[in-house]
OpenMM code with the backbone's topology and positions (N, CA, C; nanometers):
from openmm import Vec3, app, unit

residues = "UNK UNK UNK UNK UNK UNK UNK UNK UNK UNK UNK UNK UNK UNK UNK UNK UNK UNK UNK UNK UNK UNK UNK UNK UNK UNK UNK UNK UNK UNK UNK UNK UNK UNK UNK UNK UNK UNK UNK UNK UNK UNK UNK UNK UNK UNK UNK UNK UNK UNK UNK UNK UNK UNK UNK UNK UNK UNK UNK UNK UNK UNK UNK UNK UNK UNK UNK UNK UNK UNK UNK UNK UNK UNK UNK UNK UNK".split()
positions = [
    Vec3(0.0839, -0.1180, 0.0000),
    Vec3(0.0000, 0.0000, 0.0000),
    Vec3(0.0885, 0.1246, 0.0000),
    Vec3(0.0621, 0.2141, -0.0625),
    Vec3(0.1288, 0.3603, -0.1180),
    Vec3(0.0928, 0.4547, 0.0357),
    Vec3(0.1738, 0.5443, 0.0275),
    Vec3(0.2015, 0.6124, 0.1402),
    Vec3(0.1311, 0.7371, 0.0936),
    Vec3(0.1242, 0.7486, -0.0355),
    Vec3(0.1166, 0.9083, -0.1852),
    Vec3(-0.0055, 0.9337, -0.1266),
    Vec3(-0.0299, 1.0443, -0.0929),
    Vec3(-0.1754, 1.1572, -0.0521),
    Vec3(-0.2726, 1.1343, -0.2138),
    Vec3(-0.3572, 1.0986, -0.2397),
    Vec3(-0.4168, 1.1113, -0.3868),
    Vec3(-0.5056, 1.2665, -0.3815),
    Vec3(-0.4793, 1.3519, -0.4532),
    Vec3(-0.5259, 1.4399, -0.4892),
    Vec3(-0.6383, 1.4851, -0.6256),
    Vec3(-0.7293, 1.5130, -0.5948),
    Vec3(-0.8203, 1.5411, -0.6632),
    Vec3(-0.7683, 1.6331, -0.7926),
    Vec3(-0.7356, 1.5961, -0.9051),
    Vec3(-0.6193, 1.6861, -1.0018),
    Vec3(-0.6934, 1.7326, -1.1622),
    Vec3(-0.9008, 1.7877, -1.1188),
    Vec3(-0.9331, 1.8169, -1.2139),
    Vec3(-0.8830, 1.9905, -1.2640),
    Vec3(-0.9160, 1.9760, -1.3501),
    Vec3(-0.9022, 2.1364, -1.4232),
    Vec3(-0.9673, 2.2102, -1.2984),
    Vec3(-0.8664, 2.3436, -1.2887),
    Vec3(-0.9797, 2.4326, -1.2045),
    Vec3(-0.9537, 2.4185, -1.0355),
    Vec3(-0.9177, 2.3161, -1.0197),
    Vec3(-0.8783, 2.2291, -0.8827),
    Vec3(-0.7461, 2.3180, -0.7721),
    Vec3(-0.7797, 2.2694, -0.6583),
    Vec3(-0.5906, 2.3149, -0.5861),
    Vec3(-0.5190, 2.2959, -0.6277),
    Vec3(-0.4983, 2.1330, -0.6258),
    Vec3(-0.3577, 2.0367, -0.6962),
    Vec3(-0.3374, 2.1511, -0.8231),
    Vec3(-0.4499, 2.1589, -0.9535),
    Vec3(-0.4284, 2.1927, -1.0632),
    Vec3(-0.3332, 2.3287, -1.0774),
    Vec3(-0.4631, 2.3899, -0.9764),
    Vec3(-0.3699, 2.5421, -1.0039),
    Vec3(-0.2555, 2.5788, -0.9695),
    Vec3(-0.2114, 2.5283, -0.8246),
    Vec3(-0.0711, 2.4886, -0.7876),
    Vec3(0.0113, 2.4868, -0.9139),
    Vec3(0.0163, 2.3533, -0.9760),
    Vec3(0.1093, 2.2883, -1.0540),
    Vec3(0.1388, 2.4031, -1.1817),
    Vec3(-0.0048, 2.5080, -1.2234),
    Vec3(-0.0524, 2.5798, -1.2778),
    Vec3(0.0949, 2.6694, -1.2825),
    Vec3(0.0786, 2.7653, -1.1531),
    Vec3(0.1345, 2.8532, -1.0958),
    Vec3(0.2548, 2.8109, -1.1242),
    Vec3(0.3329, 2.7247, -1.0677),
    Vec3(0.4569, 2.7029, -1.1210),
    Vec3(0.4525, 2.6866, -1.2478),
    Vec3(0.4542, 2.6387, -1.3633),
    Vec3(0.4104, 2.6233, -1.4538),
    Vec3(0.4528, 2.7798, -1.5317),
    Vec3(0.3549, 2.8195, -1.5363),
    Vec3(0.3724, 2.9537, -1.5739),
    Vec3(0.4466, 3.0831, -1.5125),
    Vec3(0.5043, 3.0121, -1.4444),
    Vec3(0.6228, 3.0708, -1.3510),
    Vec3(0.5969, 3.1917, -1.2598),
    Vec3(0.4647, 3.1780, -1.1627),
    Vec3(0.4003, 3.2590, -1.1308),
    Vec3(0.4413, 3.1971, -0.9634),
    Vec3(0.4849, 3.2862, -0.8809),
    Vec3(0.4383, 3.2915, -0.7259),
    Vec3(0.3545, 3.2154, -0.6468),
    Vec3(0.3619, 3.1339, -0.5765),
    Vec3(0.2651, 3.0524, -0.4896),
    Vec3(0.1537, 3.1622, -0.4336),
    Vec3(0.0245, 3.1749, -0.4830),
    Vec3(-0.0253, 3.2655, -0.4305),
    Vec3(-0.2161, 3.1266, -0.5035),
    Vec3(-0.2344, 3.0793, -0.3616),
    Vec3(-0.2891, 2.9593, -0.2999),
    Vec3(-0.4183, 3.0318, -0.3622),
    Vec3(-0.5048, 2.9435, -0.4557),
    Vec3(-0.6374, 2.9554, -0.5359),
    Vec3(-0.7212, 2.8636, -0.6021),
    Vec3(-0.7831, 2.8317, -0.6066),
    Vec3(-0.8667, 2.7471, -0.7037),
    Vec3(-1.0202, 2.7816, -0.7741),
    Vec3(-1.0519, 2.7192, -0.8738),
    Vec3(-1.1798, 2.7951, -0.9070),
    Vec3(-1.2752, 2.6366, -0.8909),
    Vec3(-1.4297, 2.6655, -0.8547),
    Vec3(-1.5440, 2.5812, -0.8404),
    Vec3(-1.5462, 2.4956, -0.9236),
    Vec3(-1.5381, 2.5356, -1.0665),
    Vec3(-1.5601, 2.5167, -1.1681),
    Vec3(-1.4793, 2.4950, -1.2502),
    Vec3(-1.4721, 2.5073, -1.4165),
    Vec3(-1.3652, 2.5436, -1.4808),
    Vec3(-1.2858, 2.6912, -1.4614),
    Vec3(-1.1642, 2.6683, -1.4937),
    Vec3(-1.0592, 2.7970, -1.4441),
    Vec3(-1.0868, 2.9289, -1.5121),
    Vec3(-1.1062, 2.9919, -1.4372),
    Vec3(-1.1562, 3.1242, -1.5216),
    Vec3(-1.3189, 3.1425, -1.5625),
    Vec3(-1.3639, 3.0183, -1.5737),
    Vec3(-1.5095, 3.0639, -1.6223),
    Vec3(-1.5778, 2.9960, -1.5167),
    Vec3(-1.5174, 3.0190, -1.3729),
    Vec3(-1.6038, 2.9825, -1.2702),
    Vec3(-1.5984, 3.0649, -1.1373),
    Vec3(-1.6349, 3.0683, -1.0220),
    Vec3(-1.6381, 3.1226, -0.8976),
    Vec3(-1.4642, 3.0774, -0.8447),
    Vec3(-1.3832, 3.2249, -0.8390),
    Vec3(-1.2576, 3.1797, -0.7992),
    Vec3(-1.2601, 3.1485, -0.6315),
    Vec3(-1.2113, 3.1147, -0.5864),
    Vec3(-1.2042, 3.0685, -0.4248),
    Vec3(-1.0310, 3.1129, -0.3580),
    Vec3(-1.0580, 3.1962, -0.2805),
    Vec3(-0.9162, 3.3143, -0.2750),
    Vec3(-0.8619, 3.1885, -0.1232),
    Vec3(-0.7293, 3.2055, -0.1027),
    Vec3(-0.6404, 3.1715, 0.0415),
    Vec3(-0.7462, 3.1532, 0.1392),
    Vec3(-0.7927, 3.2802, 0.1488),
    Vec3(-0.8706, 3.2775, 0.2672),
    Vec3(-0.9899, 3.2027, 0.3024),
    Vec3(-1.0645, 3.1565, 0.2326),
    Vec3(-1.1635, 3.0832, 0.2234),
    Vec3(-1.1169, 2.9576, 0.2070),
    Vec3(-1.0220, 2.9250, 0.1762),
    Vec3(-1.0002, 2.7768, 0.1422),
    Vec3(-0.9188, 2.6874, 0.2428),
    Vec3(-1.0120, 2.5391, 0.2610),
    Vec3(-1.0065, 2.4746, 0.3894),
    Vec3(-0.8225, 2.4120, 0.3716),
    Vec3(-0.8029, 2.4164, 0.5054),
    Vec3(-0.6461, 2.3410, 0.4807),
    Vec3(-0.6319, 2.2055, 0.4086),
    Vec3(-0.7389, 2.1288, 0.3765),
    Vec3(-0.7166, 2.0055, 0.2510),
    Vec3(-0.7204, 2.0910, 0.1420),
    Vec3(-0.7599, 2.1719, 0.0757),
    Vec3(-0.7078, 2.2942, -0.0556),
    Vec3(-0.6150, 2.3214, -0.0026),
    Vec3(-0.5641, 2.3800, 0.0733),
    Vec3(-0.4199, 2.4997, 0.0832),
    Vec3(-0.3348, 2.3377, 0.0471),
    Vec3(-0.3610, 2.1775, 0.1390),
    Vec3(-0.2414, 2.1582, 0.1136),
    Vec3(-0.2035, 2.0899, -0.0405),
    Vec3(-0.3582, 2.0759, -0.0918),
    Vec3(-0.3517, 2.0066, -0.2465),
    Vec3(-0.3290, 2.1267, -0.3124),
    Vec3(-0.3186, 2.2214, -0.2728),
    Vec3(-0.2332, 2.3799, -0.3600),
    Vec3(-0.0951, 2.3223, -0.3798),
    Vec3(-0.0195, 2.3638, -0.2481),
    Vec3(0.0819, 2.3358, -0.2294),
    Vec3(0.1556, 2.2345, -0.3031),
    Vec3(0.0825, 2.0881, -0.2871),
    Vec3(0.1565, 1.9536, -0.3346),
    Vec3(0.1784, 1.9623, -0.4799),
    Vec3(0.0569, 2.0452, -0.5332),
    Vec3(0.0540, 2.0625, -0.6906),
    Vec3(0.1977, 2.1749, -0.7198),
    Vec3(0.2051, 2.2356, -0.7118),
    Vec3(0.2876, 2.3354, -0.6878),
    Vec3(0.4587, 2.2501, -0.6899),
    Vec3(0.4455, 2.1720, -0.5327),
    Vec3(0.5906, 2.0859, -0.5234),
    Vec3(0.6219, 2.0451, -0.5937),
    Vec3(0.5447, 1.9347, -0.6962),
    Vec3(0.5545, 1.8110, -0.7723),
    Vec3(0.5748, 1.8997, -0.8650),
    Vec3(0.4969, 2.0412, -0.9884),
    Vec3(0.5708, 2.0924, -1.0615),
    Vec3(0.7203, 2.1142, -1.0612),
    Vec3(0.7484, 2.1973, -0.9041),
    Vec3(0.8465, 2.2659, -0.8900),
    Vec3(0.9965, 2.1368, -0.8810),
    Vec3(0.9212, 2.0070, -0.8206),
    Vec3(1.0361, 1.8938, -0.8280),
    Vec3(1.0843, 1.8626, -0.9789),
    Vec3(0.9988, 1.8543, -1.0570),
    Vec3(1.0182, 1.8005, -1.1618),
    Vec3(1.0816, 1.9783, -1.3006),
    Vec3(1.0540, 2.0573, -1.1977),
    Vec3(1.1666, 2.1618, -1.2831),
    Vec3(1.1147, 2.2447, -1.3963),
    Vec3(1.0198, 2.1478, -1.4603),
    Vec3(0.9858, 2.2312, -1.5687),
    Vec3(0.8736, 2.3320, -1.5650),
    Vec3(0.9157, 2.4586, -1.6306),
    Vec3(0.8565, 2.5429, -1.6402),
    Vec3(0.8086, 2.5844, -1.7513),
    Vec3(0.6640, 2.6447, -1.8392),
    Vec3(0.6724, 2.6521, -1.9426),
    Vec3(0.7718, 2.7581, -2.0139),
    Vec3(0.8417, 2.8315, -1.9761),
    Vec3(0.9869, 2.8820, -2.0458),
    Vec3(1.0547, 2.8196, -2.0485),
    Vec3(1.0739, 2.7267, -1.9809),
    Vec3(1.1897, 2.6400, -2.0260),
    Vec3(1.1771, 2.5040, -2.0831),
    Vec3(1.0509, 2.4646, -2.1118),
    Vec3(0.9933, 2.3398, -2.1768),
    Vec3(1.0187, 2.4390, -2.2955),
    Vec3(0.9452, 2.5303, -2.3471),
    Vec3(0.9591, 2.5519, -2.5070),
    Vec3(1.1050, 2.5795, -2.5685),
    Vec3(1.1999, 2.6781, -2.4363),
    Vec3(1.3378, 2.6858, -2.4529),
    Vec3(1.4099, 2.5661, -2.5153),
    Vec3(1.3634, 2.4916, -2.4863),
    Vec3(1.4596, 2.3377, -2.5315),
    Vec3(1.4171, 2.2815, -2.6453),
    Vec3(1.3134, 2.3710, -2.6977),
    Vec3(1.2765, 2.2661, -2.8761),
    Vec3(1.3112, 2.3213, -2.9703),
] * unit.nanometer
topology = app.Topology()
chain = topology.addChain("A")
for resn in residues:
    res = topology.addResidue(resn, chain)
    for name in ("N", "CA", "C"):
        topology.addAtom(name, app.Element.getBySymbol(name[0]), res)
């Protein structure tokens, strides 16, 4: 049996936007939307229960472990 937290990793999601944020090489600044991203009710830090802040976060790590950023994914083709 796996030790791995499973995270809920739809579009729009903590995990998502996390991974998002790094991604686009943007600041940990903890968000998710209801819905789809952008065309839904955003949900700010403050409102969001510590199982979001920490599936923010993990999304975020696992980008930030694995390095790639989209400047530097396209940099390399």
């Amino acid at each position: 049996m796996s030790n791995k937290i499973k995270y809920d990793k739809r579009h729009g999601g903590p995990f998502d936007r996390g991974s998002a944020d790094f991604w686009y090489g943007r600041g940990k600044q903890p968000h998710y939307f209801k819905g789809a991203s952008y065309a839904s009710e955003k949900v700010e830090e403050k409102d969001m229960t510590e199982e979001e802040l920490e599936a923010y976060h993990a999304g975020y790590a696992e980008m930030e472990k694995q390095g790639t950023t989209k400047e530097n994914a396209y940099a390399q083709k």
